[in-house]
N, CA, C and O atoms as CSV, one atom per row, in Angstrom:
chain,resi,resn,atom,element,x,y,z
A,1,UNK,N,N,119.954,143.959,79.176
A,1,UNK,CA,C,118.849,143.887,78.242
A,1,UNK,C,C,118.108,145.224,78.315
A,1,UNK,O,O,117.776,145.633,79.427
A,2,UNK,N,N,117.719,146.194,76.833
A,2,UNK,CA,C,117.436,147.237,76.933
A,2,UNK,C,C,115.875,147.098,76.602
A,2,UNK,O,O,115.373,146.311,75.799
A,3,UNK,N,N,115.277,147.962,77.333
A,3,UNK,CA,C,113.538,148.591,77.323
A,3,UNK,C,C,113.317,147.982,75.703
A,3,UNK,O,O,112.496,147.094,75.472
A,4,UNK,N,N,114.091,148.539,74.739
A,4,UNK,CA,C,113.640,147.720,73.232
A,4,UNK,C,C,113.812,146.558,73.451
A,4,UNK,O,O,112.757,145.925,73.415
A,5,UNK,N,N,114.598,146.035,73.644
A,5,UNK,CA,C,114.769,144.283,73.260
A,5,UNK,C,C,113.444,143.591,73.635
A,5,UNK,O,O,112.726,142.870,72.943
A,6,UNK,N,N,113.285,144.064,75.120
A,6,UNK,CA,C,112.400,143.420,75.450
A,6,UNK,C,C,111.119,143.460,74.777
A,6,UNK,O,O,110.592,142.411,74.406
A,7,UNK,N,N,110.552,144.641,74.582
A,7,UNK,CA,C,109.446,145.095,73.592
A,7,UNK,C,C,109.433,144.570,72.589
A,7,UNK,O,O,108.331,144.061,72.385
A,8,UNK,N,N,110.329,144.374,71.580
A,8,UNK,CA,C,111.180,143.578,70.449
A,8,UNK,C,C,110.629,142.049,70.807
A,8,UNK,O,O,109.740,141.557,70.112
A,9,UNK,N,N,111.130,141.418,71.784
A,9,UNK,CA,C,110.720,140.093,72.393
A,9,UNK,C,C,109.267,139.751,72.776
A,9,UNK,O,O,108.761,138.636,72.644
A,10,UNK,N,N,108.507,141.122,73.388
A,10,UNK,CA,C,107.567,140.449,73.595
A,10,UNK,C,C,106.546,140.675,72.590
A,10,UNK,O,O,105.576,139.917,72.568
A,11,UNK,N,N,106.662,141.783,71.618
A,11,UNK,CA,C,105.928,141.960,70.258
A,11,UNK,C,C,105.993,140.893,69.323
A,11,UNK,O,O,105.144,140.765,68.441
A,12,UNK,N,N,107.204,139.919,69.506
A,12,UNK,CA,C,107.381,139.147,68.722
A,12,UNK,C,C,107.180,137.968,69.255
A,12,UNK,O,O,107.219,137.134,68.350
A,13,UNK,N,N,106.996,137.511,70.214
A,13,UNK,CA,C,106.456,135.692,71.043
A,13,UNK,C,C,105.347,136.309,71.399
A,13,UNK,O,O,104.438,135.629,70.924
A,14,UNK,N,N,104.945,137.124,71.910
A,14,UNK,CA,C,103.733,137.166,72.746
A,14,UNK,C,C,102.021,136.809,71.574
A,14,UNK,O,O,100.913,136.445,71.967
A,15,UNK,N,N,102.451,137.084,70.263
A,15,UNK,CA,C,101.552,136.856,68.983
A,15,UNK,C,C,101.415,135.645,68.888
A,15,UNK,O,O,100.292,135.140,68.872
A,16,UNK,N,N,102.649,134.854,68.796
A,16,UNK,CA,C,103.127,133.875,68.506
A,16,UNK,C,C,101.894,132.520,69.953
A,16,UNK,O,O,100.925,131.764,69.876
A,17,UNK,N,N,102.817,133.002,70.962
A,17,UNK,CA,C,102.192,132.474,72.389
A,17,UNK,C,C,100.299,132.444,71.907
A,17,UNK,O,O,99.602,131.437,71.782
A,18,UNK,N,N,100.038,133.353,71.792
A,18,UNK,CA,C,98.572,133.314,71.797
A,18,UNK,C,C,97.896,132.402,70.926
A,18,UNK,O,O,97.014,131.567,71.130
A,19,UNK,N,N,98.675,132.850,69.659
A,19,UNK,CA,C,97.870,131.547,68.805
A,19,UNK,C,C,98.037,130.321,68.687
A,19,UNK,O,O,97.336,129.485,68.115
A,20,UNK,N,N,99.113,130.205,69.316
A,20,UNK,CA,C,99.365,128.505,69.939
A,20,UNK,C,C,98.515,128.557,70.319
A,20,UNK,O,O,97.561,128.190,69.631
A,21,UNK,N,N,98.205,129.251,72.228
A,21,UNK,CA,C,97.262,128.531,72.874
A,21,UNK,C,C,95.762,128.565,72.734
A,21,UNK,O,O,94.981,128.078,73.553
A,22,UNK,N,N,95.334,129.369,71.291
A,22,UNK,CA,C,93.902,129.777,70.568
A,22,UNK,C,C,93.559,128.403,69.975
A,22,UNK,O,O,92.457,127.859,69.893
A,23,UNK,N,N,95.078,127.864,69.481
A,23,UNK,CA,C,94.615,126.486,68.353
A,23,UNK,C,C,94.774,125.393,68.732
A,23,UNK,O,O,94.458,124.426,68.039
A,24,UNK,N,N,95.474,125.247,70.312
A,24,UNK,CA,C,95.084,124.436,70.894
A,24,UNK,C,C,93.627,124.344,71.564
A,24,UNK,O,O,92.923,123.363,71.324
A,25,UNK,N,N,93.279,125.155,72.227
A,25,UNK,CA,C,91.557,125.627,72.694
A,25,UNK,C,C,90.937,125.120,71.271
A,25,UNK,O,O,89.981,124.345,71.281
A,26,UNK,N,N,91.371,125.468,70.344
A,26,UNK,CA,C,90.147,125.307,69.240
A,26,UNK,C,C,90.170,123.894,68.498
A,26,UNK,O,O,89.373,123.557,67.622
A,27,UNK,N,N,91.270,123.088,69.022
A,27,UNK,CA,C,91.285,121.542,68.312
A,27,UNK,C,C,90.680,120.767,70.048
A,27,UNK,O,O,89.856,119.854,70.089
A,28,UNK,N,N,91.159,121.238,70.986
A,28,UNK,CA,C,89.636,120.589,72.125
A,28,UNK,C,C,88.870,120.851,71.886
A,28,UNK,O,O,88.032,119.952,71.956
A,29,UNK,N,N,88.342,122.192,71.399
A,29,UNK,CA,C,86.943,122.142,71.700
A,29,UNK,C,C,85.994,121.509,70.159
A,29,UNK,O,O,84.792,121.242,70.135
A,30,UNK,N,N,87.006,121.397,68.966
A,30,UNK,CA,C,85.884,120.548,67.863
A,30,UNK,C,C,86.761,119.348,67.987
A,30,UNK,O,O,87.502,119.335,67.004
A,31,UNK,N,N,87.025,118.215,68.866
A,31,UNK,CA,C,87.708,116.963,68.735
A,31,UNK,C,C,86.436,116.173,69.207
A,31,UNK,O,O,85.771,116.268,70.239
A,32,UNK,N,N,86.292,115.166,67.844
A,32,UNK,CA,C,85.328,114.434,67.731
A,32,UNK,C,C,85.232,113.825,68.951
A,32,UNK,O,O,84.152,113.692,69.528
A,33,UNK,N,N,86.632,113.317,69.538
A,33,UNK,CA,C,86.528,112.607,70.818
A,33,UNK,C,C,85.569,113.105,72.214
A,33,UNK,O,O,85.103,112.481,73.168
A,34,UNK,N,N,85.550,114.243,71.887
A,34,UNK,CA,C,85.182,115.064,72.969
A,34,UNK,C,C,83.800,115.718,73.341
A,34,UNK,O,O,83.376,116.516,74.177
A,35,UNK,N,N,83.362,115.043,72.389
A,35,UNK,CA,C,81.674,115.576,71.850
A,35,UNK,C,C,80.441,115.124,72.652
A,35,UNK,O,O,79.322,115.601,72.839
A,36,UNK,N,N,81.144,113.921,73.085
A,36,UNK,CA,C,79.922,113.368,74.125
A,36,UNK,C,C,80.217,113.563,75.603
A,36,UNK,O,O,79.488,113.088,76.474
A,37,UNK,N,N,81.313,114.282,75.861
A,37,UNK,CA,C,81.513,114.835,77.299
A,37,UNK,C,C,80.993,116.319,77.234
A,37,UNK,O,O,80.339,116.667,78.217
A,38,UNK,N,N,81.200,117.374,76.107
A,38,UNK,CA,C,80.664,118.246,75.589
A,38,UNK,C,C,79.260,117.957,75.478
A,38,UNK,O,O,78.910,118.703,76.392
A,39,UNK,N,N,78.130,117.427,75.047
A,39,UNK,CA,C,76.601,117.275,75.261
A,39,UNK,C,C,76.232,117.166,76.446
A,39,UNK,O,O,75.160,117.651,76.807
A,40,UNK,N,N,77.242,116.351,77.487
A,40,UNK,CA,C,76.727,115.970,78.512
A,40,UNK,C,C,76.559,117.233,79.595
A,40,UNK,O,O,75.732,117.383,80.494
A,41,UNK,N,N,78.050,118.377,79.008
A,41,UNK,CA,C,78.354,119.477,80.387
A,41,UNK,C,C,76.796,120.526,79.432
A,41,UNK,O,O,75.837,120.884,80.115
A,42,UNK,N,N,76.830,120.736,78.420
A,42,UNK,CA,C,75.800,121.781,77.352
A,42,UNK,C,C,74.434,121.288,78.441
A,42,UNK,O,O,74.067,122.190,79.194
A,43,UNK,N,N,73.620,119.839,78.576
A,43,UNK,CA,C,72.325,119.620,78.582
A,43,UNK,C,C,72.558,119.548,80.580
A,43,UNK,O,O,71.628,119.529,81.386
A,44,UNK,N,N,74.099,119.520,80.930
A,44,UNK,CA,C,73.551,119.577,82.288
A,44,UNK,C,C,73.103,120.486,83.293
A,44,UNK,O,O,72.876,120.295,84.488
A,45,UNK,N,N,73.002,121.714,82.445
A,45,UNK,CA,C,72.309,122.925,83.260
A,45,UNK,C,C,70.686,122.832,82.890
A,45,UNK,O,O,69.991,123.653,83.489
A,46,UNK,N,N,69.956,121.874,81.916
A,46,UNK,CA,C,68.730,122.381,81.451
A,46,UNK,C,C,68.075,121.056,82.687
A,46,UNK,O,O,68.568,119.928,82.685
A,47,UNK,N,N,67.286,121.329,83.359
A,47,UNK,CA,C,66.280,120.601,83.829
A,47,UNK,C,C,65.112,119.476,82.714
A,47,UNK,O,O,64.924,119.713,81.520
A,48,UNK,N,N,64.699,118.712,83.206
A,48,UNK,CA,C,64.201,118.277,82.274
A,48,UNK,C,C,62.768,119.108,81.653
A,48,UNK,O,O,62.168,118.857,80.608
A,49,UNK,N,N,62.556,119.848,82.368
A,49,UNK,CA,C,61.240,120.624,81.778
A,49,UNK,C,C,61.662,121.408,80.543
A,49,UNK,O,O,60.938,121.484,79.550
A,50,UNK,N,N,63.159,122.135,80.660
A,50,UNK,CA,C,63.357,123.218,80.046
A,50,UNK,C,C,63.898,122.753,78.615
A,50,UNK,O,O,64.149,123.698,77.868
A,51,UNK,N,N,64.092,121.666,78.168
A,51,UNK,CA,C,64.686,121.460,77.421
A,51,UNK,C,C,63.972,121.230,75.908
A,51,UNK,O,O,64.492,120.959,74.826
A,52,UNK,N,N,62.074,121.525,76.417
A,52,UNK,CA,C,61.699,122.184,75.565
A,52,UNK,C,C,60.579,123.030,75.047
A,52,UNK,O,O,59.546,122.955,74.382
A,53,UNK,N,N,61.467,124.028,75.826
A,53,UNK,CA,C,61.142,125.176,76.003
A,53,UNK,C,C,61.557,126.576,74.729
A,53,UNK,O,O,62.689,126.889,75.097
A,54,UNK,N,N,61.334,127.172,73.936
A,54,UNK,CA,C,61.976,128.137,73.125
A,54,UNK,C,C,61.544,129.389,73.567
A,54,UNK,O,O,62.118,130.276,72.936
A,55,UNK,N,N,60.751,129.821,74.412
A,55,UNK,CA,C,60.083,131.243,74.474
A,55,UNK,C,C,59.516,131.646,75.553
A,55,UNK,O,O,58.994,132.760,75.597
């Protein structure tokens, strides 16, 4: 296997590879299912004082 092929190979999956694993990341992170484990990790850094707080 020559220095091109491989370059050839990885110019051509490595695009490919990424946006698979971009559109998988991006159907977890807006899946309705997932929204109330998502509020829960978002509000568990705010103390209860801070939460309303703007300034």
């Amino acid at each position: 296997m020559s220095h091109d092929m491989l370059v050839l190979i990885a110019k051509t999956f490595g695009p490919l590879w990424m946006m698979g694993f971009f559109l998988v990341v991006v159907i977890r992170a807006y899946s309705p299912r997932r929204r109330a484990a998502q509020e829960r990790a978002a509000r568990s850094i705010l103390t209860s004082g801070d939460a309303g707080d703007t300034g």
